[in-house]
N, C-alpha and C positions, 0 to 999 in steps of 0.2 A: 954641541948637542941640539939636538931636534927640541920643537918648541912644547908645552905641557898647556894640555887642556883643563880647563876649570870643572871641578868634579860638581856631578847633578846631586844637591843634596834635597834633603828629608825635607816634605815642610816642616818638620817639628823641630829642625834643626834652624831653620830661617825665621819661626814666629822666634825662638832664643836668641838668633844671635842681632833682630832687628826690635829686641826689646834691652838691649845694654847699648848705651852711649858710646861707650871703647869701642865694645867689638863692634860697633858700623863704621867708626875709624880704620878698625883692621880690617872689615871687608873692603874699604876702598884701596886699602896697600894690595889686598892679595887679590883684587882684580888687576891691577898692574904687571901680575907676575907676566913673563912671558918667556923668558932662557935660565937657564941655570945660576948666574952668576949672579939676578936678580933673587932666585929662591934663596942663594948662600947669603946675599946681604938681608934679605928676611930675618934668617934665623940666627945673625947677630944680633939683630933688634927685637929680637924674643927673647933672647937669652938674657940681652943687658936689662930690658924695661917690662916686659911682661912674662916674667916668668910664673908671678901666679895665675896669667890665663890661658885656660887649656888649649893644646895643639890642634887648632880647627882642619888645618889641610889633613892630617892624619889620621880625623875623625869618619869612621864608616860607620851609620846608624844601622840598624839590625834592617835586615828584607823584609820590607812589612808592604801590603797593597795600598798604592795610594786610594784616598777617599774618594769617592765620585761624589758627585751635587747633590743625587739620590740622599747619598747616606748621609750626608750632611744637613740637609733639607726635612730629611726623614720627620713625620709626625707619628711615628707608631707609637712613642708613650703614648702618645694623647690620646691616640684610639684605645689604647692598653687602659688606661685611668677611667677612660666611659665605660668601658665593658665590664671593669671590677665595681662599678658600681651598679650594674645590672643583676637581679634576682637571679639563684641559682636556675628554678625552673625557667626562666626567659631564656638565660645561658642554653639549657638543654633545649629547648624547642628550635633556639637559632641553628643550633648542631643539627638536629634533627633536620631540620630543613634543607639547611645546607645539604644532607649527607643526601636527600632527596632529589636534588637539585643533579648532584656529583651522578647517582646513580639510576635518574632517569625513570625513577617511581615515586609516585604520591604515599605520602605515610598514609596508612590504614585507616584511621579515624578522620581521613577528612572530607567532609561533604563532596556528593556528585554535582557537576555544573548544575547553573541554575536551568539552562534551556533543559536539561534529563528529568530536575526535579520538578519543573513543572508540566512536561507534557506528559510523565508519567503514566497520571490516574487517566489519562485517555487512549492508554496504548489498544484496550481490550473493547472499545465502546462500538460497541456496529452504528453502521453510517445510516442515516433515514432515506426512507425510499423519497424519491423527489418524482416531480411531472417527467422530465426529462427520463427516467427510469420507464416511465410507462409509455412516453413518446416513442422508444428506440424500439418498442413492441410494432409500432406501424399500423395503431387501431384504426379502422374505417370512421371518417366521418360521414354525422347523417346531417341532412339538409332539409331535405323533403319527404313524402311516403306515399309514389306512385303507387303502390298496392301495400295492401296490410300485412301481406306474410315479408315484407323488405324489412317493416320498423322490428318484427319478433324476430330477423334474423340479426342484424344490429344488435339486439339484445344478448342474443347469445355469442355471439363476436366477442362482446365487450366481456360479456362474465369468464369467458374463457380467457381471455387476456391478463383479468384478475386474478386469474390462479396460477399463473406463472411469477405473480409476487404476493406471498401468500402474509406479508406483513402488512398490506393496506390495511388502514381501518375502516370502520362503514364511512365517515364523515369522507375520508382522502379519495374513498371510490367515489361516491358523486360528484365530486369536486372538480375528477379528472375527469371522468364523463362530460360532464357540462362544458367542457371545454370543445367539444368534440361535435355539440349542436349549434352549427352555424346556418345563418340564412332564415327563413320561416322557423327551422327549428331552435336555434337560439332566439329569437322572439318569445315563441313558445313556454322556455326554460324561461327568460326573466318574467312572465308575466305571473309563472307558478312561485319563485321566487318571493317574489313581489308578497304574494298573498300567505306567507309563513310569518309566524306571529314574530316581534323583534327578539334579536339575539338566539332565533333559533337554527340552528345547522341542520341542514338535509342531509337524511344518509341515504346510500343505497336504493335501500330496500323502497323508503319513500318516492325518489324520483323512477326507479323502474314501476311501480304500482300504477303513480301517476303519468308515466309514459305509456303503460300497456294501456290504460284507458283511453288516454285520448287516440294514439295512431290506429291500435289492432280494436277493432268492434268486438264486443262479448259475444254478439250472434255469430260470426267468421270464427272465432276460437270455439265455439261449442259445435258449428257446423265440422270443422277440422278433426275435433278429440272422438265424434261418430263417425267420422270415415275411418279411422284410425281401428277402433275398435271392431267395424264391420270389413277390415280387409282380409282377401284370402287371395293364393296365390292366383288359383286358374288357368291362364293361360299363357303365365307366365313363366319365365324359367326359375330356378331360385337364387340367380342372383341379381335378379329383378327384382325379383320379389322383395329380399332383406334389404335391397336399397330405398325401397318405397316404404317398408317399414318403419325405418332406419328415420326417412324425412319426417312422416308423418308424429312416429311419438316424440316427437318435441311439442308439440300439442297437447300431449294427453300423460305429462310425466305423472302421473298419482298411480295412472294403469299400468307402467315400468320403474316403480321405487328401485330394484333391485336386480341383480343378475338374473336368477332366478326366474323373477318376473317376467324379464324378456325374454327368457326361451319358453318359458308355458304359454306366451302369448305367440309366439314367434310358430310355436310349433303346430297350436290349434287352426294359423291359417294355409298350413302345407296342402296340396292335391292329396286326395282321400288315396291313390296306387301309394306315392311318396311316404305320405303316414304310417300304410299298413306295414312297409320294409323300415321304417323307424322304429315307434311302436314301443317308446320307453320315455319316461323321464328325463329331461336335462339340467345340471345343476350349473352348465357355463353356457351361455348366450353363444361364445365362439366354436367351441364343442359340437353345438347343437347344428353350427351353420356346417362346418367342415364334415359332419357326414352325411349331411342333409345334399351338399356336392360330391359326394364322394358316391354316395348313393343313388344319385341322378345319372351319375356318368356311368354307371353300372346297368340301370335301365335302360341306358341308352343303347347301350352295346348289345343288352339283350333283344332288346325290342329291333334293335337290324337285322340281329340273325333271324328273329325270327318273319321279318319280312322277307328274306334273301330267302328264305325255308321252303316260303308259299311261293315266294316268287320261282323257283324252282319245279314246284310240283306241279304249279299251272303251267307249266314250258310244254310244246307241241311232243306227242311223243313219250311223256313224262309216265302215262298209263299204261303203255306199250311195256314197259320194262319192270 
């Protein structure tokens, strides 16, 4: 007979049979076994001497999975014993979390990041105007004031510049301004500076006052606002004319406060032909100019035919017929 393999038993079979004294005696016979006639003399000496211990070769323990190290090792009581001694609400918040965790969303009640909560209250706050803001305007610097009507036109450079950021304040207008007077003219500004009582801030209003004093003469500004007032057009066309207008009342703003203003004034100094085909009131300055052209080019047209008219009738001949 073919030789018999030693069957792979239980551990739970070997912690028993290596905790009885006999049976590690008999595990040392029945590793010996190896032919049959070796098994047949076994199972006389079972028969005669150990009949009350039980038949190990014949023993098959139930199919059960052996243990891995894991589950042997295992601390999960332990983690089981902390947890039951943990408050039921802690118990539900760790679930709760957990389940947050698993599904990829924050529970409801729990604060926004700190970077959200705190730049919040600034999401809606408008940004202050800076120099930089009125640099990128490209205001002319002044330096000097070869003629008087350069420093009044500087002026009004500057104020128009300021109404393209209509959140300056008077203090942040001068401020930039000053910036802008370099050479004789920054000289100028620190010596007016200089002579402002401590702690006080110049606005505006103050350093244009004190700038139109020193550069533009009162006698050249009142010489100006009378030319202003005594123009008329003559021999000029009219859109000469309203250009010459145009320059001069920056001179004389009190005598054009308003739209209005400028076409009553605008109108009174048309050529007396031009006037009489006007001949009305105007309530818009540009109103007043567009038929004031429209109206010239009409004259014009008449006034060739009726040269070409004469020039006709005085032709050699002309009487003959």
């Amino acid at each position: 007979m073919g030789q018999l393999r030693p069957r792979r038993r239980h551990p739970k079979v070997s912690r028993f049979l290596t905790s009885k004294p006999g049976v590690q005696r008999r595990i040392g016979l029945l590793a010996t076994w190896r032919t049959s006639e070796d098994c047949v003399e076994a199972k006389k000496i079972k028969s005669s001497s150990w009949s009350s211990v039980p038949d190990i070769s014949e023993y098959e323990p139930p199919q059960q999975p052996a243990p891995t190290p894991l589950e042997e090792e295992s601390s999960e009581p332990m983690e089981m014993e902390e947890e039951e001694n943990v408050p039921s609400d802690a118990n539900s918040r760790m679930v709760n979390t957990r389940q947050g965790q698993t599904s990829g969303q924050q529970p409801h009640d729990a604060p926004p990041p700190p970077e959200l909560a705190t730049l919040r209250p600034w999401e809606h706050q408008p940004r202050g105007i800076t120099y930089k803001d009125f640099a990128d305007l490209r205001p002319p610097v002044f330096t000097t004031c070869p003629k008087p009507l350069v420093a009044n036109d500087w002026l009004r450079t500057i104020e128009s510049k300021f109404t393209l950021l209509p959140g300056l304040t008077k203090q942040e207008k001068a401020r930039f301004a000053a910036q802008l007077l370099q050479g004789p003219a920054g000289v100028w500004y620190a010596t007016f500076q200089a002579m402002q009582p401590q702690g006080h801030i110049i606005t505006w209003e103050e350093l244009r006052t004190a700038f139109q004093a020193h550069y533009i003469p009162k006698n050249l500004m009142e010489q100006k606002q009378q030319e202003f007032r005594e123009l008329k057009q003559g021999n000029r066309t009219v859109m000469q004319y309203v250009q010459s207008f145009i320059h001069l009342s920056q001179y004389s703003s009190e005598d054009v406060a308003d739209d209005p203003s400028w076409a009553a004034r605008l109108l009174s100094g048309f050529d007396s032909t031009l006037l009489t085909h006007l001949g009305r009131q105007y309530q818009s300055f540009t109103e007043l100019v567009d038929t004031a052209l429209d109206m010239e080019n009409r004259l014009r047209v008449a006034n060739g035919d009726q040269k070409r008219k004469r020039q006709a009738n005085s032709a050699p001949g002309s009487s003959q017929k």
